[in-house]
C-alpha positions as CSV (number, residue, x, y, z in Angstrom):
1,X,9.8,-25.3,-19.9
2,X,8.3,-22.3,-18.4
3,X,7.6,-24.5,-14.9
4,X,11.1,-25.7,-15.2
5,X,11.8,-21.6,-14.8
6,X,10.0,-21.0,-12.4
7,X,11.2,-23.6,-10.0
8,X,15.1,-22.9,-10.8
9,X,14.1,-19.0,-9.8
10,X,12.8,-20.1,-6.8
11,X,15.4,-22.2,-5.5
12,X,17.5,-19.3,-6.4
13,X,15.6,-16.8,-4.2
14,X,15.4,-19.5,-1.2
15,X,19.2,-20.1,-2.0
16,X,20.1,-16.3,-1.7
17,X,17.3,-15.7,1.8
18,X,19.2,-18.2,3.3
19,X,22.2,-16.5,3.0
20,X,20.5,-13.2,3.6
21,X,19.4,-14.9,6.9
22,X,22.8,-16.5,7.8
23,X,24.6,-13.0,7.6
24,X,22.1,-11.2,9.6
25,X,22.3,-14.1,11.9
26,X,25.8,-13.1,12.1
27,X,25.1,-9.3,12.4
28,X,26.4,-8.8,9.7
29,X,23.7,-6.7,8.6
30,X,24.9,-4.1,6.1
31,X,25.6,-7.5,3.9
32,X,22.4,-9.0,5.2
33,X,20.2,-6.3,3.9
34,X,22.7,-5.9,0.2
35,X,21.5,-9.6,0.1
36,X,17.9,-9.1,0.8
37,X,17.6,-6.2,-0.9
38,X,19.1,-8.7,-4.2
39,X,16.2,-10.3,-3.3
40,X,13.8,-8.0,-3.1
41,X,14.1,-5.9,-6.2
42,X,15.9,-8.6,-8.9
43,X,13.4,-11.5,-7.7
44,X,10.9,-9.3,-6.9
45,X,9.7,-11.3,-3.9
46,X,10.0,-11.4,-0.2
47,X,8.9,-13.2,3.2
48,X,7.3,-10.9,6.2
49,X,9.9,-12.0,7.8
50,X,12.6,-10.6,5.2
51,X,10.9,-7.5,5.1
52,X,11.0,-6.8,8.7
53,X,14.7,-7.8,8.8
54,X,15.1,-5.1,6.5
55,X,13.2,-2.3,7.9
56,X,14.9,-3.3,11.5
57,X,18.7,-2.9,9.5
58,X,17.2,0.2,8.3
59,X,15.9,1.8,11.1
60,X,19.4,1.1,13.3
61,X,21.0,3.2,10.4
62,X,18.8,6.1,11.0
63,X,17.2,5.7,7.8
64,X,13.3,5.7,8.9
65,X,11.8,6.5,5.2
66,X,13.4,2.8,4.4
67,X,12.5,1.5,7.4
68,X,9.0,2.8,7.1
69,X,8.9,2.2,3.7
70,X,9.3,-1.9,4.4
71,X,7.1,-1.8,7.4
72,X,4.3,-0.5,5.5
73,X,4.6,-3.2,2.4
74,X,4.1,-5.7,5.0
75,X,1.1,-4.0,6.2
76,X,-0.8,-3.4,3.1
77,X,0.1,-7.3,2.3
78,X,-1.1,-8.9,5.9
79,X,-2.5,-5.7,7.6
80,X,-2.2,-6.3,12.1
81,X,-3.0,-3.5,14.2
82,X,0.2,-4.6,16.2
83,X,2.2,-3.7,13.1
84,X,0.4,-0.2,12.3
85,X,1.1,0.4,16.0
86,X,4.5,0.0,15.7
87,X,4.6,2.0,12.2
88,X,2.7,5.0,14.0
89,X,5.3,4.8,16.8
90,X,8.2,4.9,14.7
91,X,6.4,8.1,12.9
92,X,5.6,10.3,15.6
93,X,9.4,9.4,17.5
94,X,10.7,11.2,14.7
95,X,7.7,13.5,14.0
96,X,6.5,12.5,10.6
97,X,3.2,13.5,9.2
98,X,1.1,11.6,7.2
99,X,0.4,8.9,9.9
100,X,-2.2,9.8,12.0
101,X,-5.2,8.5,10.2
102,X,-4.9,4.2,11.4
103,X,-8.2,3.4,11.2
104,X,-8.3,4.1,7.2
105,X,-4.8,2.8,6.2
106,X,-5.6,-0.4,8.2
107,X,-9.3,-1.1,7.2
108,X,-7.9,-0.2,3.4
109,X,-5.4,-2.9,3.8
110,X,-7.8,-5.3,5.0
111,X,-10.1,-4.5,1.9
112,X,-7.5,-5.4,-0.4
113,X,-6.3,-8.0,1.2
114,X,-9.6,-9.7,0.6
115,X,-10.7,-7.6,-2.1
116,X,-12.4,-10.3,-4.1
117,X,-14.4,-11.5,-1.2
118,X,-15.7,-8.3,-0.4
119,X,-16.8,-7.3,-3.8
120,X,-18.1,-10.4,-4.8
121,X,-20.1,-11.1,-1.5
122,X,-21.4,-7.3,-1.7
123,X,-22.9,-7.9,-5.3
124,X,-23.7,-11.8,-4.8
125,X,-26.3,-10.6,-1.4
126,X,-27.2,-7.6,-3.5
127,X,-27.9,-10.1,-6.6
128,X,-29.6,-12.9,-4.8
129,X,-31.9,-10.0,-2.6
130,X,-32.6,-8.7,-5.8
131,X,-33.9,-12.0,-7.3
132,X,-35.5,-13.3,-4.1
133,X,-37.9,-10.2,-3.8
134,X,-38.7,-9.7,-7.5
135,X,-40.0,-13.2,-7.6
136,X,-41.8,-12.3,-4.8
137,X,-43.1,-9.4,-6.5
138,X,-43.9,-11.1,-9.4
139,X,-45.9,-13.9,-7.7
140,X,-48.0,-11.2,-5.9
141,X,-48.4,-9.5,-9.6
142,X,-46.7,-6.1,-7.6
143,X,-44.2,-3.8,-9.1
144,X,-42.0,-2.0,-6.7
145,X,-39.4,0.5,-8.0
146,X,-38.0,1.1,-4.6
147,X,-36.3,-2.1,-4.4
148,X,-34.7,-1.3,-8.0
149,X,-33.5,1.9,-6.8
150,X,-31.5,-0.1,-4.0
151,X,-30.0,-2.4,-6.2
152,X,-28.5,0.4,-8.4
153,X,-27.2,1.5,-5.1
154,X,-25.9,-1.4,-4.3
155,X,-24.1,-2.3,-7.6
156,X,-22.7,1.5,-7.3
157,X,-21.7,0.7,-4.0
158,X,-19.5,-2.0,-4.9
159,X,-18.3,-0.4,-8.3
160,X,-17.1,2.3,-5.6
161,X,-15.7,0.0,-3.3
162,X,-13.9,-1.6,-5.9
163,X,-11.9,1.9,-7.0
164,X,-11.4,2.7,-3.0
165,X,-9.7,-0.3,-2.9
166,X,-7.8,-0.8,-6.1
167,X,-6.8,2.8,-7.4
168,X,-5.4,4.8,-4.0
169,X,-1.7,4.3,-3.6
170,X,0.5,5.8,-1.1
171,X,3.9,6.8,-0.7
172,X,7.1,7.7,1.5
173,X,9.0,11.1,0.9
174,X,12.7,9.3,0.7
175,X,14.8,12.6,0.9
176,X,15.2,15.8,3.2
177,X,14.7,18.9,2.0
178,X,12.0,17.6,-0.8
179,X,10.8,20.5,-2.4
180,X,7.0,20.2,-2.7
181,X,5.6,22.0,-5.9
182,X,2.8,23.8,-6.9
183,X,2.8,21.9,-10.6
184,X,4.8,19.5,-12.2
185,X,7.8,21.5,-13.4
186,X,11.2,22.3,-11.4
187,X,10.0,26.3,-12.4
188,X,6.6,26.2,-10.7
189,X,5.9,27.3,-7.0
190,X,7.8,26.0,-3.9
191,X,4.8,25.2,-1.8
192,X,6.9,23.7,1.4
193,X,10.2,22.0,2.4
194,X,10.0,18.7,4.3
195,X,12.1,18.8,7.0
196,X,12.3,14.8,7.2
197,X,12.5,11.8,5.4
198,X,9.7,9.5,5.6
199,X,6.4,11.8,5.4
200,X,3.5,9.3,4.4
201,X,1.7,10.8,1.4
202,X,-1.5,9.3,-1.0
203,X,-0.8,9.4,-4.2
204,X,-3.1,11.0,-6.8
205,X,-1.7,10.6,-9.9
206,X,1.8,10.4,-11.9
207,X,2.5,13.3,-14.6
208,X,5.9,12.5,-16.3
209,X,8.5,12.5,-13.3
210,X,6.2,13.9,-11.0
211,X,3.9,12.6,-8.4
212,X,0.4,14.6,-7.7
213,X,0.0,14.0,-4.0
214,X,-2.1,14.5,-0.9
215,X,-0.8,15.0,2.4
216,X,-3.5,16.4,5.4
217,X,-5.3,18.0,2.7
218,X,-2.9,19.8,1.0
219,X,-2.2,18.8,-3.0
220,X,1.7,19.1,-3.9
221,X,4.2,17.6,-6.4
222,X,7.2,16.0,-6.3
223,X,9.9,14.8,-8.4
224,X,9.7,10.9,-8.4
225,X,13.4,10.3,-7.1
226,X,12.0,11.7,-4.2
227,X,9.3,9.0,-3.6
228,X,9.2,5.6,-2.4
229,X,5.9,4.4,-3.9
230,X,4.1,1.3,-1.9
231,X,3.8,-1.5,-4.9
């Protein structure tokens, strides 16, 4: 029964792309992307391709945090230097911080997307090293606490790799004139004004309506209406 779901959803979100692709075909974009954007959050799926689509609708409007915002779900999903190329240009054309650092965004996406083969690999060679030169040891009738001490450091290793992988989250400022907060209250400290839409921020942690986030070193809050956090 559950399959039987499953497959009628699916025809349902290929039904409704197609038509989503027919209208922008047509140019009709602002009811290609009402389509897509259907898609998108009631299916919750999408097609590089669809999300593209829908940053290029976006960014014709002048909406760049939207446009950014797509761009860089597609990048965390199937990270391409191309692609973080063309996000970074997009950024600095209308001078949005939060950018500059394309070495870590892309090698992060790469990590997760092949976060299992990573982490496993890491601690299957640490394992198997581990193994292979304790028998060694043991045959010899040696102890040797050195080679211990790197395998603790390797299983830390990957615990850490694991986190740096699976617990950072970013995020796109979606308004002007977001006020950035010293605390998570509306009666705290105005630390800055963004001038733009679209500032790329990390994501520390969530307090209530508030997001605790990074931005060039700097730690600020802001009211969750005011984000577009990456899924």
């Amino acid at each position: 029964m559950f399959i039987c779901f499953l497959g009628i959803q699916n025809a349902h979100a290929n039904q409704g792309l197609a038509k989503a692709d027919s209208l922008f075909s047509e140019r009709k974009y602002t009811e290609a992307f009402e389509a897509y954007e259907d898609i998108f959050i009631r299916e919750q799926t999408y097609t590089p391709q669809m999300l593209l689509k829908m940053s290029f609708i976006k960014e014709g409007l002048g909406n760049y945090s939207k446009a950014l915002y797509y761009l860089s779900i597609l990048q965390q999903k199937q990270p391409s230097p191309n692609l973080q190329e063309k996000i970074n240009t997009l950024a600095n054309k209308q001078n949005l911080r939060g950018y500059g650092n394309q070495e870590e965004q892309f090698v992060r996406s790469f990590l997760t997307k092949h976060n299992s083969i990573v982490t496993y690999g890491l601690f299957g060679s640490t394992a198997l090293s581990f193994f292979i030169f304790s028998l060694i040891l043991l045959l010899k009738n040696k102890t040797n606490y050195v080679f211990l001490v790197v395998f603790v450091l390797g299983m830390g290793l990957s615990y850490a790799l694991n986190l740096f992988i699976t617990e950072t989250k970013f995020g796109i400022i979606n308004n002007s004139n977001t006020y950035c907060m010293s605390a998570p209250s509306s009666a705290s400290t105005v630390i800055s004004l963004t001038d733009n839409a679209g500032d790329f921020v990390k994501i520390i942690d969530k307090v209530d309506v508030w997001y605790k986030v990074e931005q060039e070193g700097i730690l600020f809050f802001v009211h969750q209406n005011n984000i577009l956090a990456l899924p």
